[in-house]
KEGU-107544 format. One record per residue (C-alpha): residue in one letter; x, y negated, z. Coordinates in steps of 0.5 Angstrom, whole numbers, padded with zeros to 4 digits, always signed. Layout:
# KEGU-107544
aXYZ
...
***
This chain:
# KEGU-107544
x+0013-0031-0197
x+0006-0035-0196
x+0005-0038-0190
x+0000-0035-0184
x-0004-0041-0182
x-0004-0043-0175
x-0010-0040-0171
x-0015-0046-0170
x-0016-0047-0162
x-0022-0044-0158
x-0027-0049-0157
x-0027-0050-0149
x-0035-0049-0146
x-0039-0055-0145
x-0041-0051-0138
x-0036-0048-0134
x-0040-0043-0129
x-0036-0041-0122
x-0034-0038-0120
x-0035-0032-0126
x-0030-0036-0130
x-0025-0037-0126
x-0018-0035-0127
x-0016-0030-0121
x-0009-0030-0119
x-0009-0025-0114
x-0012-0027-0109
x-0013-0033-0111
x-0018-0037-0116
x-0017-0042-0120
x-0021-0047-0126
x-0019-0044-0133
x-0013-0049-0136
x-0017-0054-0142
x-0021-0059-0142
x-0024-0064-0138
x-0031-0062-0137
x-0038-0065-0137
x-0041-0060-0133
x-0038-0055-0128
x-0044-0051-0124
x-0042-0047-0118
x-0046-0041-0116
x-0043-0039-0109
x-0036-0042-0107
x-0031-0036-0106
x-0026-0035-0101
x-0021-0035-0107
x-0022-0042-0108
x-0018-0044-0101
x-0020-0050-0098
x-0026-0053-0099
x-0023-0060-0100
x-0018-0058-0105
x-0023-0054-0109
x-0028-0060-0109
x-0022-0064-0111
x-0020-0059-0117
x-0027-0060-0120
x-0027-0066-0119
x-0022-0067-0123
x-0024-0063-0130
x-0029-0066-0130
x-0031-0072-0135
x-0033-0079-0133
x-0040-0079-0131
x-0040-0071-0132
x-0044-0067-0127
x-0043-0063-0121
x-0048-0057-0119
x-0046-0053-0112
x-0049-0049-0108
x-0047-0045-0102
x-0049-0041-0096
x-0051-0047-0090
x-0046-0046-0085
x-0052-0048-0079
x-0057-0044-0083
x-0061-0038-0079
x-0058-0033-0084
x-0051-0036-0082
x-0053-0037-0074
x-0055-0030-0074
x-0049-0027-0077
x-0045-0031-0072
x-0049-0029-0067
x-0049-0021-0067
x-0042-0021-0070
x-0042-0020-0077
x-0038-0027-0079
x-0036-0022-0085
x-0042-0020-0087
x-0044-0027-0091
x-0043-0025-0099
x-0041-0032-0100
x-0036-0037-0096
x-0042-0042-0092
x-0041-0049-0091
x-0042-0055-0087
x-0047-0060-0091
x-0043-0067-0088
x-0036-0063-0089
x-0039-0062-0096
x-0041-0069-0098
x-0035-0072-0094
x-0030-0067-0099
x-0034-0070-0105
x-0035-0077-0104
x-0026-0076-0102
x-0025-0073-0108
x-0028-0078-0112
x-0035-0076-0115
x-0042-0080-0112
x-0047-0075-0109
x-0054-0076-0112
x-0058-0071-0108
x-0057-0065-0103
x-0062-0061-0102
x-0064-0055-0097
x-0065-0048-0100
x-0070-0044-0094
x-0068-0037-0094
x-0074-0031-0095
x-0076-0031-0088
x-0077-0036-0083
x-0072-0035-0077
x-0076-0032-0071
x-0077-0036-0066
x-0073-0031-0061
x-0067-0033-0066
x-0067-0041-0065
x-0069-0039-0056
x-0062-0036-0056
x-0059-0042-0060
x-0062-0046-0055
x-0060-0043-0050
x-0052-0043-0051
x-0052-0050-0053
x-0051-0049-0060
x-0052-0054-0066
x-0058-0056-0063
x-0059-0062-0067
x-0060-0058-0073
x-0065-0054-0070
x-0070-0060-0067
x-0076-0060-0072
x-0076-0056-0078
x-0071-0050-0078
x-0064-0052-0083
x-0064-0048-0090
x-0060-0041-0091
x-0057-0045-0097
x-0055-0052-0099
x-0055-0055-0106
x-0051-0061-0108
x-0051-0066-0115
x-0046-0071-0116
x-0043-0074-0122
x-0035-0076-0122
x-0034-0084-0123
x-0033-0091-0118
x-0039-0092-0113
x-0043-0098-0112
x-0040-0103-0105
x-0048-0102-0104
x-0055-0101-0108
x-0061-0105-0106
x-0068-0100-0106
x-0073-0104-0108
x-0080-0101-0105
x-0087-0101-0109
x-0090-0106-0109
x-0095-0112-0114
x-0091-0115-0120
x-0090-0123-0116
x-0088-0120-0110
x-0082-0114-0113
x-0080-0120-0119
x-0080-0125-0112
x-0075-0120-0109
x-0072-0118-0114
x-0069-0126-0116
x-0067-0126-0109
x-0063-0120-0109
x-0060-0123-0115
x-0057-0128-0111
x-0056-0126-0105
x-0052-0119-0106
x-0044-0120-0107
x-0041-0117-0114
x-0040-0110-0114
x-0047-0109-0111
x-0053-0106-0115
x-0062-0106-0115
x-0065-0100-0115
x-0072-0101-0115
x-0077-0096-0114
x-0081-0093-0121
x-0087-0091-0117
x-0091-0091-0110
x-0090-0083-0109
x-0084-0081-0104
x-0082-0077-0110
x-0081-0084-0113
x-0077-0087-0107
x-0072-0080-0108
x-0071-0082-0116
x-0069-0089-0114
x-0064-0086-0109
x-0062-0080-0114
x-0061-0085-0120
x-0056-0090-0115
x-0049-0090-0114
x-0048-0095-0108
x-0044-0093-0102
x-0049-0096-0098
x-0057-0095-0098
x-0061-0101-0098
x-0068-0100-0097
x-0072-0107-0098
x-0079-0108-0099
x-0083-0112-0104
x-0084-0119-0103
x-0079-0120-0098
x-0073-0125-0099
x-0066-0123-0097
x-0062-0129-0096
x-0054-0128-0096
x-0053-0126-0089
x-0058-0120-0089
x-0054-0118-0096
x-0047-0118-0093
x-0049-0114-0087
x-0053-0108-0091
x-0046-0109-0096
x-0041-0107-0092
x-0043-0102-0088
x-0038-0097-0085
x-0038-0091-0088
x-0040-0085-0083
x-0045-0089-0079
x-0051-0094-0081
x-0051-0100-0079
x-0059-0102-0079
x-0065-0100-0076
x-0073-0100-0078
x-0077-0106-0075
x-0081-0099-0074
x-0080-0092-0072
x-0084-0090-0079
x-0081-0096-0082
x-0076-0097-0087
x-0075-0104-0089
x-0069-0107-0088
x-0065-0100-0087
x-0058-0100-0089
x-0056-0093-0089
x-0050-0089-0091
x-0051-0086-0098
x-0048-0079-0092
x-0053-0080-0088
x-0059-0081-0092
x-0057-0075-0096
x-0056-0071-0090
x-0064-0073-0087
x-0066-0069-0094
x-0071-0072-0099
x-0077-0076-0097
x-0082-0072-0101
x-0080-0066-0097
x-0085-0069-0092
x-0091-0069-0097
x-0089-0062-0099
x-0090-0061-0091
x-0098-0063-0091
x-0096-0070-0089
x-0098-0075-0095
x-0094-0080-0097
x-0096-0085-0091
x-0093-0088-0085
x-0093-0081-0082
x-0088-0078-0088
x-0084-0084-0087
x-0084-0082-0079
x-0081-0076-0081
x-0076-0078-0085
x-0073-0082-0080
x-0073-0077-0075
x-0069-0073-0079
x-0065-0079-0080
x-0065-0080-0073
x-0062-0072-0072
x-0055-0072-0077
x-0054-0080-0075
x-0057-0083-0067
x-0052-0089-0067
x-0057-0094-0072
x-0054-0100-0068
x-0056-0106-0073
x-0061-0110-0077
x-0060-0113-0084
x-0068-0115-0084
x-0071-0121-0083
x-0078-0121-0077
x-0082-0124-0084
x-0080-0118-0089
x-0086-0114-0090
x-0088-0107-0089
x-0085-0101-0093
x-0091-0097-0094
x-0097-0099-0096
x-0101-0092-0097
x-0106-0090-0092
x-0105-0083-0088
x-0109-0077-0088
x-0114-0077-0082
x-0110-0070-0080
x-0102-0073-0081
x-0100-0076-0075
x-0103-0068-0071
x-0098-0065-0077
x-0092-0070-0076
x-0094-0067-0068
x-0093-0061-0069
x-0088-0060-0074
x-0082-0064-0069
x-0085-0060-0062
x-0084-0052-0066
x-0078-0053-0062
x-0076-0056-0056
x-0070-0059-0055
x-0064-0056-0053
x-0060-0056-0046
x-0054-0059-0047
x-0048-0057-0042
x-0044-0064-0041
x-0036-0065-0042
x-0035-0067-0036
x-0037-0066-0030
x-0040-0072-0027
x-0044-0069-0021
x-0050-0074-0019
x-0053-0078-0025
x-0049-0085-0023
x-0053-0088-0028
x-0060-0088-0023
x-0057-0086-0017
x-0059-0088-0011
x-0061-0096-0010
x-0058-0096-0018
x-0066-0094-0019
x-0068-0100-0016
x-0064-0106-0016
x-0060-0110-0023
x-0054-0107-0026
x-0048-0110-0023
x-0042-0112-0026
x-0035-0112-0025
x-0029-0116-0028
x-0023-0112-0028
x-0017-0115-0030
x-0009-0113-0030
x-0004-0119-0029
x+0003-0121-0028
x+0006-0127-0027
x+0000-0130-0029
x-0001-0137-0025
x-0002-0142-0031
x-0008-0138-0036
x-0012-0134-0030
x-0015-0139-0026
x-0020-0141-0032
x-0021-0134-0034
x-0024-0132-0027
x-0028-0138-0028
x-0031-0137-0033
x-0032-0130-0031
x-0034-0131-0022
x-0041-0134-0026
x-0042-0129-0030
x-0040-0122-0027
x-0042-0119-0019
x-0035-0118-0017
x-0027-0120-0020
x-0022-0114-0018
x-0015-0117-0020
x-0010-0111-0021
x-0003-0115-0020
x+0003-0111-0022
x+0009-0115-0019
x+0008-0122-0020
x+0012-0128-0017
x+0010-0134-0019
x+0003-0134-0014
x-0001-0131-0019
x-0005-0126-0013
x-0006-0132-0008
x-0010-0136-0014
x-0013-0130-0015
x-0016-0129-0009
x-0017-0137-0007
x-0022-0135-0015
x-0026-0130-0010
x-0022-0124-0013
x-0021-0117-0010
x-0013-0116-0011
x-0009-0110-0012
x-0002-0109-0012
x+0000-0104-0016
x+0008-0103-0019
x+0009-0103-0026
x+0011-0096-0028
x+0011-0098-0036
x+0003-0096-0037
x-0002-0100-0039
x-0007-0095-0038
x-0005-0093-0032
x-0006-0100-0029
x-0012-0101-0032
x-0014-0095-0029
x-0013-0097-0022
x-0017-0103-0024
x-0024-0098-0025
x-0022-0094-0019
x-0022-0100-0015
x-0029-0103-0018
x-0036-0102-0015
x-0040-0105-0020
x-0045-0100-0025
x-0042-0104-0032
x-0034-0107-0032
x-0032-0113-0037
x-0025-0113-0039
x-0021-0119-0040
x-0014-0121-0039
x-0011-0128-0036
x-0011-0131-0044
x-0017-0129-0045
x-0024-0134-0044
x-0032-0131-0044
x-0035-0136-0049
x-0040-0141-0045
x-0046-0137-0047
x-0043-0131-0044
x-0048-0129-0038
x-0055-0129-0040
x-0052-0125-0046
x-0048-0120-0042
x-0055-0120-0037
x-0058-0117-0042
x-0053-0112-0045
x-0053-0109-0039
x-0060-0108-0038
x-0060-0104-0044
x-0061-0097-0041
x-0060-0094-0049
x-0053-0097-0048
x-0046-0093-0047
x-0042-0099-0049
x-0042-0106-0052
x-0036-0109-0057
x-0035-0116-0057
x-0031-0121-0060
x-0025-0123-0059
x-0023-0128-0063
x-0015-0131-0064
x-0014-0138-0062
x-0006-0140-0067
x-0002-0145-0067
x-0003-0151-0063
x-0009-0148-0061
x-0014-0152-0064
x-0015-0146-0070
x-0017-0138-0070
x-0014-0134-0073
x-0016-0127-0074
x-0022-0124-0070
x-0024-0117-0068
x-0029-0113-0065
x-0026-0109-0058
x-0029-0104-0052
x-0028-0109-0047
x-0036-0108-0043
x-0038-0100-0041
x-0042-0096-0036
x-0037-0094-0030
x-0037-0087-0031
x-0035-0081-0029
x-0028-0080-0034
x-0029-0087-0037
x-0021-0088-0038
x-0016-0092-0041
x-0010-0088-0045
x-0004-0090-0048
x+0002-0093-0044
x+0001-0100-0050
x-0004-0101-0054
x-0008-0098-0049
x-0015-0095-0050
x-0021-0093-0047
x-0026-0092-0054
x-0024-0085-0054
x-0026-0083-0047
x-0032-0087-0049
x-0034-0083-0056
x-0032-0076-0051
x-0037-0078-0045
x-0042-0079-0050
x-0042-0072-0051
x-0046-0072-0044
x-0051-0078-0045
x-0053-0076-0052
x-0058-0081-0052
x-0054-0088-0050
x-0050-0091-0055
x-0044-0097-0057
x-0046-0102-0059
x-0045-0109-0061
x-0046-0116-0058
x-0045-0123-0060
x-0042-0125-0054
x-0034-0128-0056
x-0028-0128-0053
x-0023-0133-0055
x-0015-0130-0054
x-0010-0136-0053
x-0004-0131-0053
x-0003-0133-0061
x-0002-0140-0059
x+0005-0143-0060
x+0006-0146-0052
x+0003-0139-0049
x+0007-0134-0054
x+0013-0137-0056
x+0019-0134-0050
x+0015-0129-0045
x+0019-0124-0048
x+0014-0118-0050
x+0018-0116-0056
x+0023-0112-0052
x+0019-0109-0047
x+0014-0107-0052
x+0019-0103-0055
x+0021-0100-0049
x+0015-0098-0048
x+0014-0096-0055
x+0019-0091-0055
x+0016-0088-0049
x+0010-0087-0052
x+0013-0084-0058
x+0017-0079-0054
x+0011-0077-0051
x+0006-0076-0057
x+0010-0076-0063
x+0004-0074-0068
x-0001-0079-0064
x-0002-0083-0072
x-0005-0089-0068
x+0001-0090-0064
x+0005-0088-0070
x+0002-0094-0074
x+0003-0099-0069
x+0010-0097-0067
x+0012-0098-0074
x+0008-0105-0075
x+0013-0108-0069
x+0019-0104-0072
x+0017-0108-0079
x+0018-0114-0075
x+0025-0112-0075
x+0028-0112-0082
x+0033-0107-0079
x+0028-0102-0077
x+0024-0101-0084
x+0027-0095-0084
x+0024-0091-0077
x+0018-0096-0079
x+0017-0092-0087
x+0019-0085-0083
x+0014-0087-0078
x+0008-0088-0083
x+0009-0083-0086
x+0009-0078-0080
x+0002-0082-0080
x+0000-0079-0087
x+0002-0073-0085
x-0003-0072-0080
x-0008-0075-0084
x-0008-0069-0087
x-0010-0065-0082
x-0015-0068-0081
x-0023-0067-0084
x-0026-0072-0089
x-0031-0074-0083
x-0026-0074-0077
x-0021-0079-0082
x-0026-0084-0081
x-0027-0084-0076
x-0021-0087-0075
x-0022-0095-0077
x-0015-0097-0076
x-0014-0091-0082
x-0014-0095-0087
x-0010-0100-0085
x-0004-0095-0085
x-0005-0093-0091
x-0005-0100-0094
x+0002-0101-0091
x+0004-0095-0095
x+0002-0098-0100
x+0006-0105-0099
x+0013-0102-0097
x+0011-0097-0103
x+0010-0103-0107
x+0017-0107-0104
x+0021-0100-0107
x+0018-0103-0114
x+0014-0097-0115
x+0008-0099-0116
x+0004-0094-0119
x+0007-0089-0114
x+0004-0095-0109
x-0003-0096-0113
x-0004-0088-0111
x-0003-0089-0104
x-0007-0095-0104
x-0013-0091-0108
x-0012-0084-0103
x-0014-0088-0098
x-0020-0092-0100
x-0023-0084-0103
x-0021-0082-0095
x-0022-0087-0090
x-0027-0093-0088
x-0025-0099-0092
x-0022-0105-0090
x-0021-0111-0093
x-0013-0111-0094
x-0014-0104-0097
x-0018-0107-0102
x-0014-0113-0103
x-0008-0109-0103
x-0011-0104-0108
x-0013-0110-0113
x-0006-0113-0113
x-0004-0107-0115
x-0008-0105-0120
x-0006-0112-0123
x+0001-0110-0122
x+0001-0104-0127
x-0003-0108-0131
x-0010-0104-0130
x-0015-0111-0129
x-0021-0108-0130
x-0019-0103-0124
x-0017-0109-0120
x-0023-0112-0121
x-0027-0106-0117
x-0024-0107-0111
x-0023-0114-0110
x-0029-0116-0111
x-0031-0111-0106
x-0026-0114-0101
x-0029-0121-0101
x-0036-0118-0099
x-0033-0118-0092
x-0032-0125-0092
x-0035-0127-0085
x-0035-0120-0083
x-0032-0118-0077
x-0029-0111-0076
x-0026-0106-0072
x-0019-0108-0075
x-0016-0114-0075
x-0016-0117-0082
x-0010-0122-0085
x-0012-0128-0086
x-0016-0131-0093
x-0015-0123-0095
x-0023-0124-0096
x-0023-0130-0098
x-0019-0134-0102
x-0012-0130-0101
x-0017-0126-0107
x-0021-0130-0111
x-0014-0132-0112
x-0013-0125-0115
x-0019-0124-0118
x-0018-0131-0122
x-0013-0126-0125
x-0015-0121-0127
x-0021-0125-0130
x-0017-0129-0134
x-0013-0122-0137
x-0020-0119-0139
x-0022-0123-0143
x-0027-0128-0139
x-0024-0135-0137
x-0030-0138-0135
x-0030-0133-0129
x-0024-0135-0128
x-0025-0142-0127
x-0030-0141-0122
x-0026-0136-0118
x-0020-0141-0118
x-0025-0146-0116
x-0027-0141-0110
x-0021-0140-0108
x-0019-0148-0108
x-0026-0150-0104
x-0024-0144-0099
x-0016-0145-0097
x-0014-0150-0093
x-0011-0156-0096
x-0004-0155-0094
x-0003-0148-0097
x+0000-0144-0101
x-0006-0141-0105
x-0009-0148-0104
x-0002-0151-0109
x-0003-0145-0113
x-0010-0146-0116
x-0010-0153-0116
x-0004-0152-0121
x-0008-0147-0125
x-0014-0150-0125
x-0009-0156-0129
x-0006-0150-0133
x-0012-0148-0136
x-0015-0156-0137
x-0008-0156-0142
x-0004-0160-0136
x+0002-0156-0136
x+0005-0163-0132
x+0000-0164-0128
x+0001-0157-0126
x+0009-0157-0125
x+0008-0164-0120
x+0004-0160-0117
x+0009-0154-0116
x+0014-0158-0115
x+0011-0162-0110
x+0009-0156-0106
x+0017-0153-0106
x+0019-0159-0104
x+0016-0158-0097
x+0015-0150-0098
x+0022-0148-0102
x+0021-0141-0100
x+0014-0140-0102
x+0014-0134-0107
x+0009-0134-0111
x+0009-0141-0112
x+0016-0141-0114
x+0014-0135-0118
x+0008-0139-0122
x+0013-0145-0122
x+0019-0141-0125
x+0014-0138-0131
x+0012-0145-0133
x+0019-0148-0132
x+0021-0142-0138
x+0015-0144-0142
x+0017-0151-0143
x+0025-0149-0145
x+0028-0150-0138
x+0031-0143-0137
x+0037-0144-0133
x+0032-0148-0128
x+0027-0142-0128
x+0033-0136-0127
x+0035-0140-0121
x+0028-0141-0118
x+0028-0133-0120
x+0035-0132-0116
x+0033-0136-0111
x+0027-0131-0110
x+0029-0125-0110
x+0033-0127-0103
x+0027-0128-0099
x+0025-0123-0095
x+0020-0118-0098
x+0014-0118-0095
x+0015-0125-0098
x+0016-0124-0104
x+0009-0119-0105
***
């Protein structure tokens, strides 16, 4: 019998179009089965697809490397969506509409790079009688300051790894752009990209933006010079937030901006489509719209020499048309979150005198480290209030001898509660809070002065920098809340670990025009020194206290992350740690793409997922989780070092190299976080030498191994380690073992020296000297031996 030939399979199309092509499964859509696909354009989203953040992510994910997505839906906050809200027609909408944040989060969390998002309006401008009810319930009112929102939202992304940054470089002559564009060269880290801007037109500047891939944009003019400090504020901007603000309300230069943030302000030439040019006045119009999706502008990466942005003259009639445009709708009435009765913030003789300050701290047998914090702090603050919870060492008596007011309140296992007492008891407009191991920096007063003069400030974070080891040294440095408005509903939470930062972010749903910023005051904190930290028994009450907070919020993640850090001290608690993080992930799940990053200890817990994953030797299952949390949360540096190391691991050095050199662009940074020591540093130059050398590129290598060195500390593990490899890459393999050997001759447990030095050891034949140096290994600890 002849055989039938098989039937040749049917090609799939270049474009898929939803959700027309879609399977229906019920009552349920799914993508068709096939090949990945170069575009996929979706006409409306269908209540069919489920959850927005599952669909984008399905779509993501049948798409091919650099393909495109076209999306359009019904805007959530649109006039066309409002008015159904309103009159009670939810279900009246032909299509599912969405929120345009939500809808960038949702795409930048599965993995593709939004390039322009764009408003549709409806066919009818919204009466005005529309926008006077919304204003008059309180609703979105930011979105309806200016011009109305659109009816519909259309967005274009394409799937591939984004840029840490991308510099967009302003118009401008030849010499000036050439003289900017070597400048950048030098300053931006790796993994940041140039954009310049093809012409002088706004519709040029959305080009730059639309053909860039950065997480961060970048708005430098031509002519200026960054150095390298500018370029690593502008590169490691947080996510969620920007980061820099304008010399000039209308003035671009020197802008580092969330690629959100910018998307969400909408396209530039939306302001020439207005009547206003491509001038100062456009410029002010975009910053204005920037300024309605994204109030917290906190920090400047430019330089008072830099040039201006925009050099083109306004018509005589744009600055009336700017005018116009911002008043068509009067701000709305906000109804506060909390009742606070009478403005404390200029009430009564407040109006007419300075702000004071108020020193609130809790202590405990403190009789040692307290004299000179409140020394320190009599100089700077109004009054000192002491909240002593049991002490028996004289500790309140040298506290009142410093001038204090002291309060005896009993320990009920509640740091909050005892903070709490403290701000009940302070009369001051600001309060500063340190703790007894705690020392304002010399220059603190005129700083903190100026701080509390501010009248756009809600809050200011300072730096708390870690002194280690005999003191002499500092560790780790972070920035905390420890100076904010006494104001109605400001409280500290958490019986440990306690926090005032989430009663500070609700309370400014009150003051919508104050904000938390930074101020570069330092505070040096001794409790990590070896003669203060050893022996005060804080172990066993933080577990007491731990084990109370977990009963009474079992699915709060920060006390489920932080819970489990102080049970991994304890090798036999990992098991309750590993369930605890896991808890945390769950929660993490419930959560949106924006309210995740909002949490900056998100990622952090990610990366210890990662580490214990990776200590079950599953390393891909580890990379996985590591990678899930760089597409979802704020990045930090231990993400990134973890997600290198293991990309290594499984033999991806390319993929490494993505996320290590973004780490090391945090170097001298200092976050919300805490970051381990050298992880920005030479911890990674170590692993980048690496995974150079695996791709082929030994002069790189080199140099990252000369980097690493010239960063490390002598008498370090990462110091020995590339000393030896920099000899081994010369042909000095004995150079290389004495140096090794040396190093484990002080440091017998230093794993990876012990790893390295077990590698070379078999090279050179010595196999029964490697396999004990192997054994000897696997009975280090295993955070060790990662």
């Amino acid at each position: 019998m002849e055989a039938i030939p098989p039937t040749a399979p049917r090609p799939q199309p270049a474009e898929l179009r939803l959700p027309d092509d879609a399977v229906r499964d019920g009552p349920h859509l799914r993508l068709p089965a096939g090949g990945d696909r170069p575009r996929i354009v979706v006409e409306r989203i269908d209540p069919g697809f489920g959850r927005l953040e599952d669909f984008v992510a399905a779509v993501a994910g049948a798409l091919v490397p650099d393909g495109e997505l076209a999306l359009r839906a019904a805007h959530a906050a649109g006039p066309r969506a409002l008015r159904a809200v309103l009159e009670g027609r939810v279900d009246d909408l032909d299509e599912v509409a969405v929120d345009a944040r939500r809808l960038l989060d949702a795409a930048r969390g599965a993995g593709l790079v939004p390039r322009a998002l764009r408003g549709l309006p409806g066919a009818d401008r919204p009466p005005r009688e529309l926008a006077a009810r919304l204003r008059s319930l309180g609703y979105v009112a930011p979105l309806w300051l200016g011009p109305p929102p659109p009816d519909h939202l259309e967005l274009r992304a394409t799937r591939g790894p984004a840029r840490a940054c991308s510099a967009i470089v302003g118009p401008g002559e030849a010499a000036s752009r050439d003289a900017t564009l070597l400048a950048l060269r030098g300053a931006l880290p790796p993994g940041a990209e140039i954009v310049p801007v093809a012409g002088a037109r706004l519709a040029d500047l959305d080009g730059a933006l639309e053909s860039s891939l950065g997480d961060v944009l970048w708005f430098v003019p031509a002519g200026a010079t960054p150095d390298r400090s500018a370029a690593e504020r502008a590169v490691t901007a947080r996510p969620g937030a920007p980061v820099a603000t304008c010399a000039a309300r209308d003035e671009l230069a020197g802008l580092a901006v969330d690629r959100t943030d910018a998307l969400l302000a909408g396209p530039f030439a939306a302001a020439a489509a207005a009547g206003l040019g491509d001038g100062s006045a456009a410029l002010a119009d975009w910053s204005l719209r920037l300024a309605r999706v994204a109030p917290r502008i906190a920090r400047d990466a430019a330089s008072p020499d830099w040039p201006a942005w925009c050099t083109a003259a306004d018509a005589p009639d744009a600055l009336a048309r700017l005018q116009e445009r911002w008043s068509e709708t009067a701000p709305a009435p906000r109804a506060p979150a909390i009742a606070l009765g009478e403005d404390p913030l200029r009430s009564g003789s407040a109006a007419d005198r300075a702000p004071r300050l108020s020193l609130c701290a809790i202590v405990r047998d403190e009789r040692e480290l307290l004299p000179e914090c409140l020394r320190r702090a009599r100089g700077v603050c109004d009054e000192l209030v002491v909240v002593d919870t049991g002490s028996v060492d004289g500790t309140p008596e040298l506290a009142a001898a410093a001038g204090a007011r002291v309060l005896h309140v009993p320990w009920a296992d509640d740091f909050a509660a005892a903070r709490n007492a403290a701000l009940d008891a302070a009369r001051g407009d600001w309060v500063l809070v340190l703790d007894a191991d705690e020392r304002l920096s010399a220059d603190a007063g005129p700083r903190l002065r100026e701080a509390i003069s501010r009248p756009d400030a809600l809050a200011f974070d300072l730096r708390v920098r870690c002194r280690v080891g005999d003191g002499e040294r500092y560790g780790p440095e972070v920035w905390v809340t420890r100076l904010f408005r006494r104001l109605p509903g400001v409280r500290y939470a958490g019986r440990i670990h306690e926090q005032v930062a989430p009663s500070l972010r609700r309370l400014a749903t009150a003051y919508p025009d104050l904000r938390v910023l930074q101020i570069d005051v330092d505070i040096d904190h001794l409790g990590y020194v070896d003669a203060i930290h050893t022996g005060r028994g804080k172990a066993a009450r933080n577990h007491r206290l731990f084990e109370l907070q977990i009963a009474e919020q079992p699915d709060d993640p920060y006390t489920l992350f932080k819970f489990a850090e102080h049970l991994l001290r304890e090798p036999s608690d990992a098991r309750r740690a590993d369930r605890l993080l896991q808890r945390a992930l769950e929660r993490f799940a419930t959560m949106t793409p924006g309210e995740l990053r909002t949490l900056p200890f998100a990622a952090q817990v990610f990366a210890l997922v990662a580490q214990r994953t990776a200590s079950r030797g599953t390393a891909e299952a580890a990379l996985a989780v590591a990678e899930r949390g760089l597409r979802t949360t704020v990045p930090t540096p231990d993400l990134l070092h973890v997600a290198g190391a293991l990309a290594i691991e499984v033999g991806q050095p390319r993929r490494a190299l993505r996320h290590l050199r973004r780490c090391v662009a945090f170097a001298g940074v200092t976050l919300q976080v805490t970051v381990a020591s050298g992880v920005a540093g030479p911890e990674t130059w170590l692993l980048i030498a690496d995974a150079e050398r695996r791709v082929g590129e030994p002069a790189r290598s080199r140099a990252a191994l000369e980097r690493a060195r010239a960063e490390a500390a002598p008498d370090t593990e990462v110091a020995a380690l590339a000393t030896a490899s920099l000899a081994l890459l010369d042909g000095r393999a004995g150079d290389a073992l004495a140096h090794l050997t040396g190093r484990l001759a002080t440091h017998p447990d230093s794993p990876r020296a012990v790893a390295l030095t077990a590698g070379l050891l078999r090279g050179l034949g010595h196999h029964d000297r490697a396999a004990r140096l192997l054994a000897h290994r696997a009975k280090l600890p295993t955070a060790a031996r990662r």
